[in-house]
C-alpha positions in Angstrom: 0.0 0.0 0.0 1.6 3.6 -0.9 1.5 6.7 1.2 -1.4 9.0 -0.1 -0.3 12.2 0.4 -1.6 15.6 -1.2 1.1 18.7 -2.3 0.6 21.9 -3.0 2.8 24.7 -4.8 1.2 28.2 -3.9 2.6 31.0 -6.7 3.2 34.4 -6.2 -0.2 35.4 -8.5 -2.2 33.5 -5.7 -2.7 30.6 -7.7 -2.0 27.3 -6.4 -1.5 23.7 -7.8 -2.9 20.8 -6.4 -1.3 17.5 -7.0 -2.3 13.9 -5.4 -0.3 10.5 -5.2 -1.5 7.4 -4.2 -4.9 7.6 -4.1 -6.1 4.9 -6.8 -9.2 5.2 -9.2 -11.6 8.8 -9.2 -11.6 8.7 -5.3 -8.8 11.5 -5.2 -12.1 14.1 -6.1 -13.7 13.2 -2.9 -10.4 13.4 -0.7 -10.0 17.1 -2.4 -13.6 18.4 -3.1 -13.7 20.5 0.5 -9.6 21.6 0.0 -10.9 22.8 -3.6 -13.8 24.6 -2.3 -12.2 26.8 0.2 -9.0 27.4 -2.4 -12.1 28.9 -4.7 -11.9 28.7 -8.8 -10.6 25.0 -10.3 -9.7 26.1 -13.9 -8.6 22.5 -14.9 -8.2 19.0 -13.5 -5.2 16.8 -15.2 -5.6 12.9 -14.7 -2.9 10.6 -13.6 -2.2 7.4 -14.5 -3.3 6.4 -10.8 -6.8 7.9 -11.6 -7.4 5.5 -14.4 -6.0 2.8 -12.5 -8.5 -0.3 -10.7 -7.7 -1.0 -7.0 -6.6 -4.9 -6.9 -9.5 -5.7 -4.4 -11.5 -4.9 -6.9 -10.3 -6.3 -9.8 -10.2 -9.3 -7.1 -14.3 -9.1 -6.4 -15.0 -8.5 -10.0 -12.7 -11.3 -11.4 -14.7 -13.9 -8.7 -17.7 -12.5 -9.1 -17.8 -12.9 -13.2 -16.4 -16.6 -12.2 -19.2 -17.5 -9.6 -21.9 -16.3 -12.3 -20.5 -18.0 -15.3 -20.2 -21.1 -13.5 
C-alpha cells in the first residue's frame, strides 16, 4: 500500500497547484472536493495514471464474481 499524500505549490499570483499521489481510481475528487472549495476557482483538473488505474481488491471481487456467475 503507498502513502497518499496531497502537495501543493502556492505562486506568487495567488494561484495554487494541487497534486495527489496514491490515491487509486476517481476517489482522489472526494479526498479534495472541501480543499478545492475553500482554495475557490478550479480552472482545470489533469488525470494521472493512478486515476485510471482499478484498485486490486476490486479487480479481485469483479474477477470472482464474473467466475461465480458464469459457472
Amino acid at each position: 500500500m503507498s502513502m497518499e499524500t496531497l502537495e501543493f505549490v502556492i505562486y506568487p499570483d495567488g494561484r495554487v497547484r494541487e497534486k495527489v499521489t496514491g490515491i487509486v481510481g476517481a476517489s482522489c475528487a472526494e479526498v479534495t472536493a472541501a480543499i478545492e472549495a475553500q482554495l475557490g476557482r478550479v480552472v482545470s483538473h489533469e488525470k494521472t495514471a493512478e486515476h485510471y488505474a482499478q484498485n486490486q481488491s476490486f479487480l479481485t471481487a469483479a474477477t470472482h464474481q464474473q467466475a461465480t456467475w458464469g459457472s
